[in-house]
Structure formats: structure tokens, C-alpha cells
BAVOPA-271687 format. One line per 3 residues: their letters; for each residue x, y, z of C-alpha. Coordinates in nm, 3 decimals. Example, Ala and Ser with C-alpha at 12.3 -4.5 7.8 and 13.67 -1.06 7.14 Angstrom:
2
AS	1.230/-0.450/0.780 ~ 1.367/-0.106/0.714
***
This chain:
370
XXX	10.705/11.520/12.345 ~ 10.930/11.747/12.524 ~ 10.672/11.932/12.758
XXX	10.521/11.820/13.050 ~ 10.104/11.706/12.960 ~ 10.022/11.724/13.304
XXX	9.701/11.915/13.388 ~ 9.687/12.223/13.642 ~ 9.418/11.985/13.850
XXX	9.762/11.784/13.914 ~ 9.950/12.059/14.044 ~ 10.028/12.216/14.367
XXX	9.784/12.465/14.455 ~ 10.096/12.737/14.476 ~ 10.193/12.678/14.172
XXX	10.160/13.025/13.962 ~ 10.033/13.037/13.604 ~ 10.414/13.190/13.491
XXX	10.571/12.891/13.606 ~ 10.365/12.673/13.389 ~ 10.494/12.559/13.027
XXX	10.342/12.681/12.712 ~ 10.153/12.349/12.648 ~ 10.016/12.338/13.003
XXX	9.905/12.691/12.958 ~ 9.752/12.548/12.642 ~ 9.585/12.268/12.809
XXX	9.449/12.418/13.080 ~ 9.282/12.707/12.850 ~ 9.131/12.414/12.658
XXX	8.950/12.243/12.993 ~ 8.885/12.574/13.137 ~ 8.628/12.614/12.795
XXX	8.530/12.263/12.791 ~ 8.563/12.120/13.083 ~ 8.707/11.787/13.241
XXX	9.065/11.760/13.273 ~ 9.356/11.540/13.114 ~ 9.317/11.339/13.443
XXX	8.930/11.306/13.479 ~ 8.940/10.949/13.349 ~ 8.600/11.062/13.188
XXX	8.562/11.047/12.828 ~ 8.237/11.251/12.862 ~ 8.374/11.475/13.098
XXX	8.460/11.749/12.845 ~ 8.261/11.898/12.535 ~ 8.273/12.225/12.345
XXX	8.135/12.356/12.001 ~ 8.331/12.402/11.700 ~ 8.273/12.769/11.731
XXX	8.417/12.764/12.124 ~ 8.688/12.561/11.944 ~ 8.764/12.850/11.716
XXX	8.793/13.074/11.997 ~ 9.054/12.862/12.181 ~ 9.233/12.812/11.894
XXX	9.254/13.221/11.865 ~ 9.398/13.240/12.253 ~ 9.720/13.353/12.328
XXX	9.727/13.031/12.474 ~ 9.717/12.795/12.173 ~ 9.884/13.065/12.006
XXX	10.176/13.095/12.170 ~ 10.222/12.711/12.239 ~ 10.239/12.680/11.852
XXX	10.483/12.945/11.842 ~ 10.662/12.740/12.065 ~ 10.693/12.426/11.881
XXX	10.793/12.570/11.537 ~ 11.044/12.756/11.716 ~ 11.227/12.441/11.842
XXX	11.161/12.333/11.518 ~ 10.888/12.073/11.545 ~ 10.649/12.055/11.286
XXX	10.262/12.125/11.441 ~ 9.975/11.836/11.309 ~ 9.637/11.833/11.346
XXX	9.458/11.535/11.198 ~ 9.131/11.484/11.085 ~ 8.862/11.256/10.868
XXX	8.629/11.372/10.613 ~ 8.301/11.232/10.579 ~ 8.091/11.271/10.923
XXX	8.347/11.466/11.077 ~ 8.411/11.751/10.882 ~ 8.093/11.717/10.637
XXX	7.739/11.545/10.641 ~ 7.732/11.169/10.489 ~ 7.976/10.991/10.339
XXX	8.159/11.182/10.086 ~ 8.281/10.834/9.861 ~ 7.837/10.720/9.861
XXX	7.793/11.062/9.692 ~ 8.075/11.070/9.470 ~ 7.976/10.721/9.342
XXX	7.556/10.821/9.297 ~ 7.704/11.106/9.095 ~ 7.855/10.892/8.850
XXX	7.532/10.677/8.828 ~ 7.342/11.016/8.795 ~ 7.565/11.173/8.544
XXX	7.604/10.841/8.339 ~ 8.007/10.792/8.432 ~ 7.981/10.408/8.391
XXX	8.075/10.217/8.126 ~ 7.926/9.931/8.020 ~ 8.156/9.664/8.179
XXX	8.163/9.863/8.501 ~ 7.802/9.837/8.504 ~ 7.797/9.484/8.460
XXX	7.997/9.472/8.730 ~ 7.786/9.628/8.955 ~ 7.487/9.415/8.851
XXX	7.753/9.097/8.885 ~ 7.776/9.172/9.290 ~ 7.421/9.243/9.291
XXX	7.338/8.895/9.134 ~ 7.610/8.772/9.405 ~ 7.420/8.920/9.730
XXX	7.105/8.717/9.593 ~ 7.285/8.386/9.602 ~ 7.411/8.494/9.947
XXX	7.077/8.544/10.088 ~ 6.922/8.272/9.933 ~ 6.630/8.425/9.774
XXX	6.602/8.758/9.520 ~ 6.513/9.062/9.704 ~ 6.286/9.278/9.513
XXX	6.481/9.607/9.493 ~ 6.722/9.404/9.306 ~ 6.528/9.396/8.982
XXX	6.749/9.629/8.860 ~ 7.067/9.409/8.854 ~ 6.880/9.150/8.621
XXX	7.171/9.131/8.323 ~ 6.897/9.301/8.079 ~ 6.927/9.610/8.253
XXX	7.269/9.652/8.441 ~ 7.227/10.033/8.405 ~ 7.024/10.065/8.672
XXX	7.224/9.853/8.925 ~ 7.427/10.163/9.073 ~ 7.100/10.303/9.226
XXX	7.022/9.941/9.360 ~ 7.346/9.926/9.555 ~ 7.293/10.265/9.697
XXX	6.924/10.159/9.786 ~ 7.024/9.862/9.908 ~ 7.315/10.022/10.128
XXX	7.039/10.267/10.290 ~ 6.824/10.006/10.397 ~ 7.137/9.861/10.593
XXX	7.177/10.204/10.730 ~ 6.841/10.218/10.797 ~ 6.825/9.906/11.024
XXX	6.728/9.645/10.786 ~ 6.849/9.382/10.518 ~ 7.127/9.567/10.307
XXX	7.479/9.554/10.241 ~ 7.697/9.738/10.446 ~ 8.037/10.020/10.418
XXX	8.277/9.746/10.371 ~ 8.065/9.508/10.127 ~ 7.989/9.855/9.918
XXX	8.364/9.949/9.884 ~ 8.463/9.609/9.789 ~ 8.185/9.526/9.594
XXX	8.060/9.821/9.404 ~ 8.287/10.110/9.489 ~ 8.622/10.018/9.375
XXX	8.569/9.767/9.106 ~ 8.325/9.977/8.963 ~ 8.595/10.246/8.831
XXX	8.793/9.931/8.624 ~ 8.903/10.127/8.307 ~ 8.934/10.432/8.412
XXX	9.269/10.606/8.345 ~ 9.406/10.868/8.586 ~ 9.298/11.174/8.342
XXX	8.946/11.051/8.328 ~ 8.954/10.926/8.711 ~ 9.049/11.290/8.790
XXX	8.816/11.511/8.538 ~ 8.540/11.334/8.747 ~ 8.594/11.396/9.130
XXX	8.690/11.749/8.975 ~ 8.369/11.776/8.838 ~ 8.183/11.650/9.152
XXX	8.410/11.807/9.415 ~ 8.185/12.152/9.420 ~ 7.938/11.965/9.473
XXX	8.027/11.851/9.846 ~ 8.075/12.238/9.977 ~ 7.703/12.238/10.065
XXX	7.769/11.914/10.262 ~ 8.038/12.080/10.462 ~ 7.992/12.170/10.868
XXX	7.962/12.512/10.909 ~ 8.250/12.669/11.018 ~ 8.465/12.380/10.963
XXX	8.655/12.569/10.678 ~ 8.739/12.835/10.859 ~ 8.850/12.652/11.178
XXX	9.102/12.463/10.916 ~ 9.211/12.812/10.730 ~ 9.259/12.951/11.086
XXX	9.553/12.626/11.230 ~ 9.685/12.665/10.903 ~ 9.765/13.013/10.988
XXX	9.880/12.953/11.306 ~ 10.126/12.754/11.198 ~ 9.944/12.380/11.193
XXX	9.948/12.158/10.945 ~ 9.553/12.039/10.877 ~ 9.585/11.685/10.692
XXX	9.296/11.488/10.610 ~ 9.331/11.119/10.697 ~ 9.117/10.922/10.557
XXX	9.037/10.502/10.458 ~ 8.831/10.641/10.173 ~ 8.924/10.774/9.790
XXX	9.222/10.958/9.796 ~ 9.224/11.127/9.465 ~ 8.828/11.205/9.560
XXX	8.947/11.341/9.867 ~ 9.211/11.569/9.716 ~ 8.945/11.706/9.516
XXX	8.687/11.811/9.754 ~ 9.021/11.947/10.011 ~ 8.987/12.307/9.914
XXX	8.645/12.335/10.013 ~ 8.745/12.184/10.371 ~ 9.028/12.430/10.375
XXX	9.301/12.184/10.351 ~ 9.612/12.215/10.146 ~ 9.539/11.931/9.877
XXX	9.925/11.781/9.920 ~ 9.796/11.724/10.260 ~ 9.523/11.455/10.237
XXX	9.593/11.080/10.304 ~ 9.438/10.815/10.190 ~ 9.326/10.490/9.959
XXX	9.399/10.505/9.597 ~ 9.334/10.314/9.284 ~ 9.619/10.076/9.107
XXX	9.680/10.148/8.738 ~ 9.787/9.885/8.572 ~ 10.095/9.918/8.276
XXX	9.814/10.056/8.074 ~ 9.756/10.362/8.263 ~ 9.407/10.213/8.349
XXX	9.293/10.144/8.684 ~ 9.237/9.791/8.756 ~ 8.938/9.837/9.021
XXX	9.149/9.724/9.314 ~ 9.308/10.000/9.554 ~ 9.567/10.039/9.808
XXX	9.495/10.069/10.143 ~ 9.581/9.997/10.519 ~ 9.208/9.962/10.662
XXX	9.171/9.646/10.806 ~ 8.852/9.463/10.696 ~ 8.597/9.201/10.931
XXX	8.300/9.280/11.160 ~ 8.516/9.214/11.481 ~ 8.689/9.549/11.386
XXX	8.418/9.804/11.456 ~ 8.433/9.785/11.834 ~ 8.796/9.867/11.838
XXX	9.069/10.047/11.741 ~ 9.163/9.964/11.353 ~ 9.553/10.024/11.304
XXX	9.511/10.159/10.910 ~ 9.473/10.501/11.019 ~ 9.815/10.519/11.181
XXX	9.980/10.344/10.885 ~ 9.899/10.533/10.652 ~ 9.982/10.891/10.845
XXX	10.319/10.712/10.889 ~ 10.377/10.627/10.535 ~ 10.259/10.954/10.423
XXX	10.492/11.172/10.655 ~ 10.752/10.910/10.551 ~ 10.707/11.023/10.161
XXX	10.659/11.395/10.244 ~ 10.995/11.432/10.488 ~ 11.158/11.602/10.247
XXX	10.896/11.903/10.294 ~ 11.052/11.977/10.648 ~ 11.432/11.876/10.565
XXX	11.384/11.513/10.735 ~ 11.648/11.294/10.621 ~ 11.410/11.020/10.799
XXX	11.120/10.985/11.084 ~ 11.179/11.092/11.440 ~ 10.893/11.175/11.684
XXX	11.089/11.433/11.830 ~ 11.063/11.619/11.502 ~ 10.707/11.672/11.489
XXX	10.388/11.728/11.760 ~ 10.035/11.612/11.679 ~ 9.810/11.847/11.843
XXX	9.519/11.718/11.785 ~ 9.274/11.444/11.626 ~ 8.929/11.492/11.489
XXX	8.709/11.214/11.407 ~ 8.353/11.018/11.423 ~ 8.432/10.656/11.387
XXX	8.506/10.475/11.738 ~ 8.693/10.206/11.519 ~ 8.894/10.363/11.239
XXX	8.936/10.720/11.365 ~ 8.917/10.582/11.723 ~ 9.228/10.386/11.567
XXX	9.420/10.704/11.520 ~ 9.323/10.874/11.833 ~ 9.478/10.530/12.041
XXX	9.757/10.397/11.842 ~ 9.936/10.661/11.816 ~ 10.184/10.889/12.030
XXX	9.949/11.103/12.254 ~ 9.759/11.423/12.144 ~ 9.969/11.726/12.301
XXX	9.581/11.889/12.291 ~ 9.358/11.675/12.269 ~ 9.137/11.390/12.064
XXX	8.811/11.513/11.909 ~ 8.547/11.289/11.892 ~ 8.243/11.456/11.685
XXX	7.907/11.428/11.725 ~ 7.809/11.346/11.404 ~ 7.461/11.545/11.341
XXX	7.162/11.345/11.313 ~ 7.375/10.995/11.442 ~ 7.363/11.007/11.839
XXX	7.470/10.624/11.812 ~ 7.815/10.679/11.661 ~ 7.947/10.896/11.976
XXX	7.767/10.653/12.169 ~ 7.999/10.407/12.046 ~ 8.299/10.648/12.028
XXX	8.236/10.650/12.404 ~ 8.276/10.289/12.464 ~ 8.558/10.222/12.278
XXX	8.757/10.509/12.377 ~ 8.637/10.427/12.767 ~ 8.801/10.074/12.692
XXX	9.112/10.119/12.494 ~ 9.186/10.447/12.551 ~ 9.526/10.543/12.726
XXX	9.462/10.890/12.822 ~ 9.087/10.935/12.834 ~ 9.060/11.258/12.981
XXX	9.185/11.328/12.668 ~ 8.901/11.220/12.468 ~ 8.655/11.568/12.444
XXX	8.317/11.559/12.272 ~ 8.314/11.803/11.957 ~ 7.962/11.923/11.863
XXX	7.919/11.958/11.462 ~ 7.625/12.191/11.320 ~ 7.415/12.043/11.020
XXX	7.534/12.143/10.695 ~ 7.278/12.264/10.453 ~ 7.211/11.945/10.258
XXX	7.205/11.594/10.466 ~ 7.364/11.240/10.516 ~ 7.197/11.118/10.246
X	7.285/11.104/9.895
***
């Protein structure tokens, strides 16, 4: 960073507004809305809507600090994930009860399904009744008894939870598939997910892009899924990160994926590094796009983070160079207990927690559940 983040609350009462830089004009606009300062110490200290956030981001303020940066020639990010932070739910549980509802599974991926199904029985020691379905004579009905069974976890009871689902059910149920038919389907879902989407969160991302920011999507989740649904977020489809199927020599995906998340229960009360790895590997392959001959910091700003997970986005928010703005947590509608969380982990780990500023989402027309 080549500006100063210190606050106005740090600075000499005589200092004037003109003799402040553009990104301390910036900041201060920011708390001024909000509230709290970079210096507060308070993670809760600060909190504004996403429509207050849309204002700022109008300012002459923000404006002209933008201007700023792509005038020295540093390239402007703002990061954010998907599913509870820019939409209701989780985006990859819908895609995947769309396939079971549409009939997208072949046989042997069904049989897979019911094969990890079968598994969870032995693991508990006894068969559950909603896992009738996975009974070999009738593996067609064992993608609605993972999602079932994944709700009930949700819901505070016996169930299988994110992780067990994506390595489970999620990715080894697309074996098979080759790119072309991989991609006709998240096509065919992605208008599907617009209803899902915050309100006002498209806009917000159309508006930075305008600006002169570069929106990109960061996600652990299905990155060819993710590409799909980008337009309806806003975001420029070349900019979405994330994990992807292997193919093997075949041109057929072999049900295992690439990815950086880091897996284990231990993980969810603090920061998870995949995040971070996989922006840096993805601004390492898209250099070329800003006439980088390699990485430096000094080339680019990230302005800001926007995210709902304490462990994975709170991951991105900590392990990374500092926010020149800020780091978003969101309130994800109808979940008080994931900012709750946020709060704790970003009280603990975080570097800058003034930093940290509550971002109020409004519920999108349909809900979290699929």
C-alpha cells in the first residue's frame, strides 16, 4: 500500500480535510456512515446496509480514491463469496437438488450416492430411517436423502454436514460427465439462482465495476457452477475463482476436484488459508490481463472483502495484505449465529479489527433452502 490507512480519529485535531490523502478521505467517509473507526479495536463497532453501501460507494470520496489508484496504475479488487453473502442458501445444495429434480444422474452416479449413504449407516451404527432410499433397489432416490439428511444437520440434529456432502455426494456424484455436458447443466440451472440473489447486490457489483473495481467472486465451491450463475451477481464471468472438476484423458470428469480449502472440524473456528491461495493462483494466471510480467503487491489494491463464513471467508479477510477499505462481514438473513461467529473469530485473529464492519443483507425472494 502506498497511502497512509490511518483514521482521522488518529490525527491531530488541526489537521484540515485538504491535507488528508485520497484513501483517508475514503476511509473516513466510510466510518462517518457506519460508524467505528479503523482504530476502535471493535469488530461490532461499525455496521451499514448494502443500500448505505451503495451510497458510499457513489461519493466523491470512494470515487476519487479509485481514480487515484488506477492512475498510479494499480489495479482496484474487491472480493467477495457467493452463497450467503451475495445470495440466500448455498448455491452448490441447489445446483445439485436440480439435477436430482431434473433427472441429471446417471445410473452409476446414483449408485454412488446410495454407496455413501449405505457408508453413513455403518458409521452410525444403526440404519436411520430417512435412508430407505439408498437401499441398492432404489438408488434413484438417494440424491433427495442426502439433501434431507444434510438439512437435518443444519437443522440441529443427526445429519451429515458441508464437508461430508461435498466429498461424499457432491463431487463424486458428477463422475462421467464431460465438460460439454458439465456445462449445458449449470447453464441450464444458472437462471434459476437470480431469485435467490440479495437485493441490490447486482447493482452494487455493476456500480465498482464502473468505477473502476474489479468484482471477483472467490469462492471454495463449483467453479464452472459459479461462472454460470456470475452474470446474475453482476460479475464479469472471467472473474470468478474457485474449485473445479478433473477430467481425466477421456474428457470425462473423474468426480474428484481441485481445490485449496482445507478440510477437518478444527478449521471452522479459524481462519482457513484456501481462500488466499486460490486468489493468488488466479491473479497469477490472469497477469497477463494488466501487463504483469509476474506478482507484486505494489501492483494491485484490494479494497475490500465481502463474506459470511468466520472460517473460510474470515480466511481471506486475515491472511491476506490489509483491506485499503474495509472487510465485510454479512449478516446472512435468517442465520444470526454465523455473524455471531464471524465476530469471534475476527475478535481473535484479526489484525486490524476496526476494520471488520457488519454488512446487513435483505432476504431475497426465495429462501436458504433448496
Amino acid at each position: 500500500m502506498t497511502e497512509s490507512t490511518i483514521s482521522s480519529t488518529s490525527l491531530p485535531a488541526a489537521t484540515s480535510t485538504a491535507a488528508l490523502t485520497p484513501l483517508e478521505r475514503a476511509q473516513n467517509k466510510l466510518y462517518a456512515i457506519a460508524g467505528g473507526s479503523i482504530d476502535s479495536g471493535n469488530v461490532q463497532a461499525a455496521r451499514l446496509t448494502t443500500k448505505q453501501r451503495m451510497d458510499y460507494f457513489r461519493s466523491p470520496e470512494f470515487r476519487d480514491w479509485v481514480a487515484s489508484e488506477n492512475a498510479a496504475g494499480r489495479q482496484v479488487f474487491w472480493l467477495k463469496d457467493v452463497d450467503k453473502t451475495q445470495g440466500a442458501g448455498d448455491l452448490f445444495t441447489f445446483f445439485y437438488k436440480w439435477r436430482a429434480d431434473n433427472n441429471k444422474f446417471s445410473p452409476r452416479q446414483l449408485q454412488v450416492i446410495a454407496d455413501f449413504l449405505l457408508g453413513l449407516e455403518s458409521r452410525w451404527g444403526r440404519f436411520v430411517a430417512r435412508f430407505q432410499s439408498a437401499r441398492l433397489k432404489a438408488p434413484r432416490l438417494a440424491p433427495e436423502a442426502v439433501i434431507k439428511t444434510w438439512l437435518a444437520k443444519e437443522d440441529g440434529g443427526k445429519g451429515i454436514g458441508m464437508l461430508d456432502f461435498w466429498s461424499g455426494a457432491y463431487w463424486p456424484s458428477q463422475i462421467g460427465l464431460s465438460r460439454a455436458e458439465k456445462l449445458a447443466q449449470v447453464q441450464a440451472f444458472a437462471p434459476l439462482y437470480a431469485a435467490r440473489v440479495y437485493p441490490g447486490v447486482r447493482e452494487e457489483n455493476e456500480l465498482l465495476e464502473s468505477i473502476g473495481v474489479n468484482v471477483v467472486i472467490v469462492s471454495n465451491g463449483d467453479q464452472e457452477l459459479a461462472i454460470a450463475c456470475a452474470p446474475y451477481l453482476g460479475v464479469k464471468p472471467e472473474n470468478v475463482v474457485g474449485s473445479h472438476l478433473i477430467y481425466d484423458s477421456n474428457g470425462l470428469a473423474t468426480g474428484v476436484n481441485h481445490t485449496y480449502e482445507v478440510s477437518g472440524g478444527d478449521w471452522h473456528t479459524k481462519p482457513q488459508p484456501g481462500k488466499p491461495l486460490s486468489f493468488h493462483y488466479w491473479l497469477h494466471v490472469n497477469r497477463a490481463r494488466w501487463g504483469w510480467k509476474r506478482l507484486d503487491e505494489r501492483q494491485f489494491v484490494i479494497a475490500g472483502r465481502d463474506g459470511d463464513s468466520a472460517a473460510t471467508d474470515g480466511g481471506m479477510m486475515i491472511l491476506m495484505q490489509s483491506a485499503a477499505i474495509g472487510n465485510f462481514m454479512v449478516n446472512t438473513p435468517g442465520e444470526p449465529k454465523r455473524i455471531e461467529q464471524f465476530y469471534q473469530v475476527a475478535s481473535k485473529y484479526g489484525w486490524t479489527t476496526g476494520q471488520f464492519i457488519t454488512l446487513d443483507q435483505e432476504p431475497s425472494k426465495l429462501g436458504l433452502r433448496p
